[in-house]
mmCIF file of the C-alpha atoms, coordinates in Angstrom:
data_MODEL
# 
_entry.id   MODEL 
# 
loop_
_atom_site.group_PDB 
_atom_site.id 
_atom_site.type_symbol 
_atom_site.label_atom_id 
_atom_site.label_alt_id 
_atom_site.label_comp_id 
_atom_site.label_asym_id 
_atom_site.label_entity_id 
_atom_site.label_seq_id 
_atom_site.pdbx_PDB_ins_code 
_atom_site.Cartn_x 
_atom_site.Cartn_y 
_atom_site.Cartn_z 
_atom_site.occupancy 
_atom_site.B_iso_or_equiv 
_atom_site.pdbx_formal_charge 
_atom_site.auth_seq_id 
_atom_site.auth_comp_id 
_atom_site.auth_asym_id 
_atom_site.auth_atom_id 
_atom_site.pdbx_PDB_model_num 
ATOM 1  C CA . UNK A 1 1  ? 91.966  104.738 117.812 1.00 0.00 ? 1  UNK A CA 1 
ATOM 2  C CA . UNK A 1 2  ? 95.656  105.033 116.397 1.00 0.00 ? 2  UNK A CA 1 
ATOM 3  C CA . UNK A 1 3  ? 96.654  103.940 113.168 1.00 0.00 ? 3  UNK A CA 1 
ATOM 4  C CA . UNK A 1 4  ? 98.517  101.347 112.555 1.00 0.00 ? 4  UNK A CA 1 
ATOM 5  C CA . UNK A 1 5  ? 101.407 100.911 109.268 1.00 0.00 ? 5  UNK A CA 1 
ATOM 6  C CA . UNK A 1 6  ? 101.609 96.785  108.649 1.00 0.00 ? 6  UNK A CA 1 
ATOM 7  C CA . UNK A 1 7  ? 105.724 96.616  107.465 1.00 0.00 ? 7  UNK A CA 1 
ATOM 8  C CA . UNK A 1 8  ? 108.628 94.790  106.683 1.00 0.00 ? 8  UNK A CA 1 
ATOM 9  C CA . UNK A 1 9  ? 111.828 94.630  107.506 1.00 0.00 ? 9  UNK A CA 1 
ATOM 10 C CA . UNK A 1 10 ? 115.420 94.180  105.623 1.00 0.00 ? 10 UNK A CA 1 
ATOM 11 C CA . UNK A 1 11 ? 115.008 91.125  106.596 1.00 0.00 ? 11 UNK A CA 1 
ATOM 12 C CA . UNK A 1 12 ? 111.799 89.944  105.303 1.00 0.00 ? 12 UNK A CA 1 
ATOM 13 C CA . UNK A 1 13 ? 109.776 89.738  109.192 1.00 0.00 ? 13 UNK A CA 1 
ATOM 14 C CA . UNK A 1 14 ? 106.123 91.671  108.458 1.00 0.00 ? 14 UNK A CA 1 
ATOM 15 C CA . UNK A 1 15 ? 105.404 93.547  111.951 1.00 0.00 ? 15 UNK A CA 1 
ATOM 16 C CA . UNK A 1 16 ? 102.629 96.563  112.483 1.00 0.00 ? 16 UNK A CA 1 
ATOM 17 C CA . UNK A 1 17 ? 104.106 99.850  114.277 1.00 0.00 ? 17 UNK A CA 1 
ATOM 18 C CA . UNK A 1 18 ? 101.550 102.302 115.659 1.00 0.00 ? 18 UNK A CA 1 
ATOM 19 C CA . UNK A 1 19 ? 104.310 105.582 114.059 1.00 0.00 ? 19 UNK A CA 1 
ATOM 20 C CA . UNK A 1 20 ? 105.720 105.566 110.706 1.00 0.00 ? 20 UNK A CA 1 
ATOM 21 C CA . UNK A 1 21 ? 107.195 109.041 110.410 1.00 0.00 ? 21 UNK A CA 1 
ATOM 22 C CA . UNK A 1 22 ? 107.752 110.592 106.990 1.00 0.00 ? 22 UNK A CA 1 
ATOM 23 C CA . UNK A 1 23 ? 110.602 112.837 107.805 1.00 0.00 ? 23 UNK A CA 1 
ATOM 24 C CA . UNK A 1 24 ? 112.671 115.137 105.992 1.00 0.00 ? 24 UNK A CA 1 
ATOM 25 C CA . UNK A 1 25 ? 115.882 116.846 106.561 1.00 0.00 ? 25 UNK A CA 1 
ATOM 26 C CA . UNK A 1 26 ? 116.031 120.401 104.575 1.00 0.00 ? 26 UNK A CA 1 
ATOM 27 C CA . UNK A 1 27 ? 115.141 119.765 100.872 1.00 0.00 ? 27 UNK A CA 1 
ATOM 28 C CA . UNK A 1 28 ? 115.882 116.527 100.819 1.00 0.00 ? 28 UNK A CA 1 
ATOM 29 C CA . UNK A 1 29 ? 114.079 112.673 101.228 1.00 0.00 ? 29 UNK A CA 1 
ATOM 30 C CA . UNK A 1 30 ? 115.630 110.668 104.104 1.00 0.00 ? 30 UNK A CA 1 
ATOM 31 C CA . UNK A 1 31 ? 113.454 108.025 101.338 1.00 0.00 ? 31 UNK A CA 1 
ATOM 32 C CA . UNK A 1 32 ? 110.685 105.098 102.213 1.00 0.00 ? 32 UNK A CA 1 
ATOM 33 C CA . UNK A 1 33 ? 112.636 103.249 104.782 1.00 0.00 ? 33 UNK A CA 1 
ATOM 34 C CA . UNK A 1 34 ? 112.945 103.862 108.490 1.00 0.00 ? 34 UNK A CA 1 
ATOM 35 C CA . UNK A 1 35 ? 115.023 102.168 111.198 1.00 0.00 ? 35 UNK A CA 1 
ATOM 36 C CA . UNK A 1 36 ? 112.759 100.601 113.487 1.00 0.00 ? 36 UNK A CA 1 
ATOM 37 C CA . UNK A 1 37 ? 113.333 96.967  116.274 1.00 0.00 ? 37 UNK A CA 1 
ATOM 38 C CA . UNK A 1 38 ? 112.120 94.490  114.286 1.00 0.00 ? 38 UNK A CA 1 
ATOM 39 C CA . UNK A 1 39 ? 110.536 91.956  116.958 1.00 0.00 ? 39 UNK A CA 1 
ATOM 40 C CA . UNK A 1 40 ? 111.476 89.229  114.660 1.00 0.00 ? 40 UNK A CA 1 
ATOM 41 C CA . UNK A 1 41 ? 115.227 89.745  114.567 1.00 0.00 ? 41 UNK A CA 1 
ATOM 42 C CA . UNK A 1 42 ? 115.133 92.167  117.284 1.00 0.00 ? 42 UNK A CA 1 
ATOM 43 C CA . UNK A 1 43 ? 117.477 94.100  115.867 1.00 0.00 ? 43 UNK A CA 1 
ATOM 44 C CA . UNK A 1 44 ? 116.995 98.149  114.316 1.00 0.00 ? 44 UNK A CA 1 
ATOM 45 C CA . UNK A 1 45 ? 116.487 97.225  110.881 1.00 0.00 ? 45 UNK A CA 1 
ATOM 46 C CA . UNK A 1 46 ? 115.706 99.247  107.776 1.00 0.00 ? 46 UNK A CA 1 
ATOM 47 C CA . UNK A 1 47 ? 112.046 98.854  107.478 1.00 0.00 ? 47 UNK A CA 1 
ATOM 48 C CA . UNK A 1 48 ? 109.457 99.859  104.822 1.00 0.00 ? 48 UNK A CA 1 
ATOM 49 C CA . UNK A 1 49 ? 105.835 99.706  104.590 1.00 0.00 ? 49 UNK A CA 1 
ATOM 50 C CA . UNK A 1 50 ? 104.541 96.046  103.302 1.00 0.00 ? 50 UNK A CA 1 
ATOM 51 C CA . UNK A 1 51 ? 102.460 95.517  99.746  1.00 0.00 ? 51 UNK A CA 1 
ATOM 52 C CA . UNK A 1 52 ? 99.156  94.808  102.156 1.00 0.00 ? 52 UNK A CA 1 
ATOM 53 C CA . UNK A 1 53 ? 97.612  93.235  98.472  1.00 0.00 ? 53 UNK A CA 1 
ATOM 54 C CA . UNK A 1 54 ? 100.927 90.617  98.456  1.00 0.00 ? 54 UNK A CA 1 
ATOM 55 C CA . UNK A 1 55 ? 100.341 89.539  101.703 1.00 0.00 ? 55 UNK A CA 1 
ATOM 56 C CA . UNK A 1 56 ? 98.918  86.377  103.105 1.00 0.00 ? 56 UNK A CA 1 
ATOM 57 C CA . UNK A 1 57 ? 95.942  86.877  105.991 1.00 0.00 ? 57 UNK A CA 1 
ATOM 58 C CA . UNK A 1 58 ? 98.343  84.362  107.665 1.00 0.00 ? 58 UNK A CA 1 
ATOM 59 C CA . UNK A 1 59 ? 100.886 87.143  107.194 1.00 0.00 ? 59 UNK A CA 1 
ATOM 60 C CA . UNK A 1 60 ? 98.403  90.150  107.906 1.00 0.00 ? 60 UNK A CA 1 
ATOM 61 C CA . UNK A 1 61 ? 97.379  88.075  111.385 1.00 0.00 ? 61 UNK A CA 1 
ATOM 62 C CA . UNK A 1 62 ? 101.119 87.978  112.313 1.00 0.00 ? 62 UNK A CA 1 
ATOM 63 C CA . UNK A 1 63 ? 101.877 91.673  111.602 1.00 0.00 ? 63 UNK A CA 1 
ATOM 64 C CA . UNK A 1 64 ? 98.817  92.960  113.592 1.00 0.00 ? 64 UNK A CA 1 
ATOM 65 C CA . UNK A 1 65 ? 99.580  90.859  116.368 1.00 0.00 ? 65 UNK A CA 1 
ATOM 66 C CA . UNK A 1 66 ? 103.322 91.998  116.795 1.00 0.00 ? 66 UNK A CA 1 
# 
């Protein structure tokens, strides 16, 4: 069974994505964020994993469906 990263975009749509990669490039951190298509917005939007202990299960429900 994959795993599964519940997350949020810049623009505030929670959405689950089955890869979250936590790349580097050389020494440095590309940081938390990640560009991913939001299926809110549908637009590549900085996204970063959600606070699953802020959410709502209303919110959680949404975020595993998408």
């Amino acid at each position: 069974m994959e795993q599964r990263t519940v997350v949020r975009c810049a623009e505030g749509h929670v959405f689950s994505t089955a890869a979250f990669p936590m790349q580097q490039l050389q020494a440095g951190r590309l940081g938390p964020g990640r560009l991913l298509r939001c299926p809110g917005c549908g637009r590549l939007r900085n996204s970063v994993p959600a606070d699953v202990s802020e959410l709502s299960a209303a919110q959680l429900g949404r975020g595993a469906r998408r």
